[in-house]
C-alpha positions as CSV (number, residue, x, y, z in Angstrom):
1,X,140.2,124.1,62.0
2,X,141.6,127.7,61.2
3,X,140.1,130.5,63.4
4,X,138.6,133.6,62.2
5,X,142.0,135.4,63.1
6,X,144.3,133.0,61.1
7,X,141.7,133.1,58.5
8,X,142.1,136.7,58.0
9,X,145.7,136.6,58.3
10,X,146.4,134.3,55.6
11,X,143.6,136.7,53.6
12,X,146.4,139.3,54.1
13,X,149.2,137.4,53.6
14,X,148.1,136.5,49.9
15,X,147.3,132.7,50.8
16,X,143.4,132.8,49.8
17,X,142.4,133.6,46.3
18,X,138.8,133.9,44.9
19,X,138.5,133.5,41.2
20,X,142.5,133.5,40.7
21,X,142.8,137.0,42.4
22,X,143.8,138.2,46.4
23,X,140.4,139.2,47.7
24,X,139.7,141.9,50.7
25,X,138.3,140.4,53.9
26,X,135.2,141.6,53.9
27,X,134.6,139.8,50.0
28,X,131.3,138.7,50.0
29,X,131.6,135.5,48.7
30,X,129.0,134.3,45.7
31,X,127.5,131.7,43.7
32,X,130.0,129.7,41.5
33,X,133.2,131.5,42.7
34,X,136.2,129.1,43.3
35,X,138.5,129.8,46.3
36,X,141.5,128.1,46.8
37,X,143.3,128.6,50.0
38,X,146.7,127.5,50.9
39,X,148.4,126.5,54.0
40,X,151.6,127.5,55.0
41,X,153.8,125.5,56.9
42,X,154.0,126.3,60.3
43,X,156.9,128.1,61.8
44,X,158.8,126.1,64.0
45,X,159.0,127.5,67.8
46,X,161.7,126.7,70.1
47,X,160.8,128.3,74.2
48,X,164.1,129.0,75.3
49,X,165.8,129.5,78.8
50,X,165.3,133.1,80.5
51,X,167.8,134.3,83.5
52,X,164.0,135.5,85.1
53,X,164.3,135.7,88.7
54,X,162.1,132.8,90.1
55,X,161.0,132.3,93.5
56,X,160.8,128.2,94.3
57,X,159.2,127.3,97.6
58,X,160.0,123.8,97.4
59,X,161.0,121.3,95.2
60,X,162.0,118.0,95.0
61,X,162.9,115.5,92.0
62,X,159.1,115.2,91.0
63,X,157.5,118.8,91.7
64,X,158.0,122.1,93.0
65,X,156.2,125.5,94.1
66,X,156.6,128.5,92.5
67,X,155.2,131.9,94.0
68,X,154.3,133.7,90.9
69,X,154.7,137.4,90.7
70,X,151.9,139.5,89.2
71,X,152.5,140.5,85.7
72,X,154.4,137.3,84.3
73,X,152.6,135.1,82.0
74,X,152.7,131.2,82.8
75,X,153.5,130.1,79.4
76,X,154.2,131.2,75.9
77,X,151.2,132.0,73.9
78,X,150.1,134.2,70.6
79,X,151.4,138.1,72.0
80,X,154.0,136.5,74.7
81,X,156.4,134.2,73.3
82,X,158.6,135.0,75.7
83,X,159.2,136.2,79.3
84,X,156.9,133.6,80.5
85,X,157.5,131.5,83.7
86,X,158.0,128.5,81.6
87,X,161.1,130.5,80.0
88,X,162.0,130.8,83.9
89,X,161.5,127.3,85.0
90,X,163.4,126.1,81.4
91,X,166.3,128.7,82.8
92,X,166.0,127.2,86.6
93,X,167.2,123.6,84.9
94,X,164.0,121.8,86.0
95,X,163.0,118.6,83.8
96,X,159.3,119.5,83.0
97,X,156.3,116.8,82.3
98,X,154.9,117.1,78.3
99,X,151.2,116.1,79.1
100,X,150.2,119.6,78.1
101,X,151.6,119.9,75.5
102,X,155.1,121.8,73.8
103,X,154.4,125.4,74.9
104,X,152.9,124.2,78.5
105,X,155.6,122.2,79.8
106,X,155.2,121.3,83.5
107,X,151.9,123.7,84.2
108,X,149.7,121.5,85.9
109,X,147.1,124.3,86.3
110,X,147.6,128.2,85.9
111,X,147.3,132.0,87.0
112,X,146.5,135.1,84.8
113,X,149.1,137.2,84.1
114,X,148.0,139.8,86.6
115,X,147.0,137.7,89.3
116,X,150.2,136.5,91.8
117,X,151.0,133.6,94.1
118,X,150.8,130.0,94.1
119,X,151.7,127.2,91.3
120,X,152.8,123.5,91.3
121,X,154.9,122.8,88.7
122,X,154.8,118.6,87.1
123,X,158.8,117.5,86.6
124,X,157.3,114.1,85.1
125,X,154.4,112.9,83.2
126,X,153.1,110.8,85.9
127,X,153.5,113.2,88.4
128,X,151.5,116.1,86.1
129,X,148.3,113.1,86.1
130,X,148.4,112.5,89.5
131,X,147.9,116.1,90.0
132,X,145.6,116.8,87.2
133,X,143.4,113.9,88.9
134,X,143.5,115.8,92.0
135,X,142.6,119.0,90.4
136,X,139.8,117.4,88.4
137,X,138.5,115.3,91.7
138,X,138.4,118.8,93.8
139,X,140.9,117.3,95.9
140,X,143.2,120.2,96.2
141,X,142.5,123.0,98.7
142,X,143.4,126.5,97.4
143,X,142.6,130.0,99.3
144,X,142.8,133.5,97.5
145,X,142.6,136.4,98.4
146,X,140.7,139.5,97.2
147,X,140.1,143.0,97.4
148,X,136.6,144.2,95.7
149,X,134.8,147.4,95.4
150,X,132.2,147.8,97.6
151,X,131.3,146.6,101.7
152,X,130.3,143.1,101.1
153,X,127.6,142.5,103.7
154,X,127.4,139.6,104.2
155,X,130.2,137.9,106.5
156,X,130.8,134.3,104.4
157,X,128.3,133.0,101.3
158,X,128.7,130.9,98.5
159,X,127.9,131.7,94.7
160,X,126.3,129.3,92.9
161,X,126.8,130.4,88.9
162,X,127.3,129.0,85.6
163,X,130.2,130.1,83.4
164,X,130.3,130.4,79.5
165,X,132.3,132.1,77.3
166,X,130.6,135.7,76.6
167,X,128.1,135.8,73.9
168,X,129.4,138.5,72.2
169,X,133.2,139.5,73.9
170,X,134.8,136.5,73.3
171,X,137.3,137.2,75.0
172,X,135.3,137.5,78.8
173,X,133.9,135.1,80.5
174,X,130.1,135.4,82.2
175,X,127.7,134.0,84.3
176,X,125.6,131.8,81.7
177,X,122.3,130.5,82.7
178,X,122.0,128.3,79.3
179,X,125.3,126.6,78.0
180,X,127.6,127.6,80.8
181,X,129.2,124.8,83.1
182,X,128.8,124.7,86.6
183,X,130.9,126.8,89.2
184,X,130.9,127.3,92.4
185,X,132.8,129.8,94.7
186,X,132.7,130.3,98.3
187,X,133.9,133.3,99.8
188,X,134.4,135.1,103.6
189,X,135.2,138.5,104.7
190,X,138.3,139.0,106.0
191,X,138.1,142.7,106.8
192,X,136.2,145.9,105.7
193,X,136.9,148.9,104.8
194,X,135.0,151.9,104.0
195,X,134.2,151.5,100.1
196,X,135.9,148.1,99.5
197,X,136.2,144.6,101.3
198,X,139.0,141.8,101.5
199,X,137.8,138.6,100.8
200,X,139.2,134.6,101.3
201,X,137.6,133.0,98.4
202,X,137.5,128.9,98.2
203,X,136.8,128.3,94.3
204,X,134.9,125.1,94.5
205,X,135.5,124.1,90.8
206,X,138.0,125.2,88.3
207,X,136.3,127.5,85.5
208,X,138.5,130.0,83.4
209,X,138.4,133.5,85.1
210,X,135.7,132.2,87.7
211,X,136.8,134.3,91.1
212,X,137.0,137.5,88.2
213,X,133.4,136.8,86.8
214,X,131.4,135.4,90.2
215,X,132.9,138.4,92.2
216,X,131.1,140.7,89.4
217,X,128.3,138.8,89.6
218,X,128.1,139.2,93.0
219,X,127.9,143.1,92.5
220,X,132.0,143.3,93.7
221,X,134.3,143.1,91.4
222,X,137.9,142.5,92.1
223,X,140.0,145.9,92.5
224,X,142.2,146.5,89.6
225,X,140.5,144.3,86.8
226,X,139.4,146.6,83.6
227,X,138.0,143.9,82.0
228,X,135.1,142.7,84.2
229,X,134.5,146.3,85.8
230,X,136.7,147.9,89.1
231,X,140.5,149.5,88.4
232,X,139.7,152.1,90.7
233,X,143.1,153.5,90.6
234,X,145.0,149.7,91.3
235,X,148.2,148.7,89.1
236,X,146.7,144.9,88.7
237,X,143.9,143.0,89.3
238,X,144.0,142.4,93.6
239,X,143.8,138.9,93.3
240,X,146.3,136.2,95.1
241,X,146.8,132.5,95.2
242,X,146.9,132.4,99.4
243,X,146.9,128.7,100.2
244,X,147.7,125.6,98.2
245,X,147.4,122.0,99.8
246,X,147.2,118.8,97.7
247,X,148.5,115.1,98.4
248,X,152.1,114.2,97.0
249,X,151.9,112.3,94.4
250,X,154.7,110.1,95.9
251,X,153.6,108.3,99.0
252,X,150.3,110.2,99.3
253,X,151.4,112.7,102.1
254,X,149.4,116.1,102.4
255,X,151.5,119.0,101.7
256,X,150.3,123.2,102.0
257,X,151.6,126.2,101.3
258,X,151.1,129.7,101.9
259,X,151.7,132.3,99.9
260,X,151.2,136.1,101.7
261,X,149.6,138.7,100.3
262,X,152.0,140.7,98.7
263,X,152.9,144.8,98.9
264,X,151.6,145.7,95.9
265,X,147.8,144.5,97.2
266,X,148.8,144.4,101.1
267,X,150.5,147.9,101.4
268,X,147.0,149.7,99.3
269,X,145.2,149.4,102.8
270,X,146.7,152.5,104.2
271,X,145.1,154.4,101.7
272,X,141.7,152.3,102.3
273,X,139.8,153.8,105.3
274,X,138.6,150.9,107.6
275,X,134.9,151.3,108.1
């Protein structure tokens, strides 16, 4: 199924005719008209090896950790087919499991491009289901950290809200009372300052932007986002991947990491008055 995007691309591109002639996109189409569309073949992609520097935390023959700076993208995708951490990892000589697919290789789960810290990286198939059941189970214990707008009042709570795919931004997220699935984030205040707070957030399940969207929600939204609400001056979204525990999938042994909270986020609160 071709998106709306694509659609209009091969609209552009001369692939779609209407009566024998290259229509506009916004054609009107009418009774009787015959359209014939034609598919090109795709392009083949190749993701290559990038020299990008790479901090591994561990790493053995079936896994390793990888302490994700903000700004890099996990994996190649329409607008960055390149520079990605799977560029890095191909680079760092790792074998990487195919269960996701050609231009996911190894990303068991993943960060946005602006958020930093913690990722385990699948080196086999079976190793990238073990985790995935983990993941899928709520087996694996991760921690972030946060810094939001606003003196959260409250010293620890727990949001309760349903997440969907924005009615009419399609590319946000939002708290859905009809058609969205259920999330759940609990969350504890670390320290506060005068018009912002730092926060450890627990995600409870695994929803696409769900610490960005719950923390708006909540009336706090993470320092730094522009797309659900605070920049407030911040280079990047003040979001980090603290703590990540989970059993290896070899042997079953529980294994955590800890990621601190890097300068860019951690060196702001000298210029955040403490309340």
């Amino acid at each position: 199924m071709q998106s709306r995007a694509s659609i209009q691309r091969l609209i552009r591109q001369g692939y779609v005719q209407v009566n024998g002639r290259t229509p506009k996109a916004s054609h009107r189409i009418q009774p009787d008209e015959r359209i014939t569309v034609e598919i090109p073949a795709p392009t083949p992609f190749e993701i290559k090896p990038e020299p990008i520097p790479l901090q591994v935390l561990y790493e053995d023959n079936l896994l390793l950790i990888v302490d994700k700076p903000a700004g890099l993208v996990v994996h190649p995708a329409p607008g960055h087919p390149s520079g990605t951490l799977v560029n890095a990892l191909l680079a760092h000589g790792a074998s990487l499991s195919s269960v996701a697919g050609p231009f996911k290789p190894g990303i068991v789960h993943r960060l946005d491009k602006d958020t930093s810290g913690l990722l385990v990286v699948a080196k086999d198939d079976e190793t990238h289901r073990h985790l995935s059941r983990q993941f899928a189970s709520r087996q694996v214990h991760r921690v972030y950290l946060a810094v939001v707008r606003g003196v959260v009042s409250q010293d620890e709570g727990t949001i309760h809200a349903p997440i969907g795919r924005h009615p009419v931004q399609r590319q946000r997220m939002a708290v859905r009372t009809h058609g969205g699935r259920e999330a759940v984030t609990r969350y504890r205040v670390l320290k506060r300052f005068s018009t912002s707070t730092l926060l450890e957030l627990i995600p409870q399940t695994g929803r696409t932007h769900q610490l960005r969207v719950h923390l708006a929600h909540l009336g706090h939204p993470i320092l730094g986002d522009p797309r659900y609400g605070a920049t407030m001056g911040f280079p990047r979204q003040a979001l980090h991947a603290h703590r990540l525990g989970f059993k290896h999938p070899h042997g079953g042994r529980w294994m955590e990491f800890v990621s601190p909270l890097p300068f860019d986020v951690a060196g702001s609160f000298g210029a955040l008055k403490d309340r």
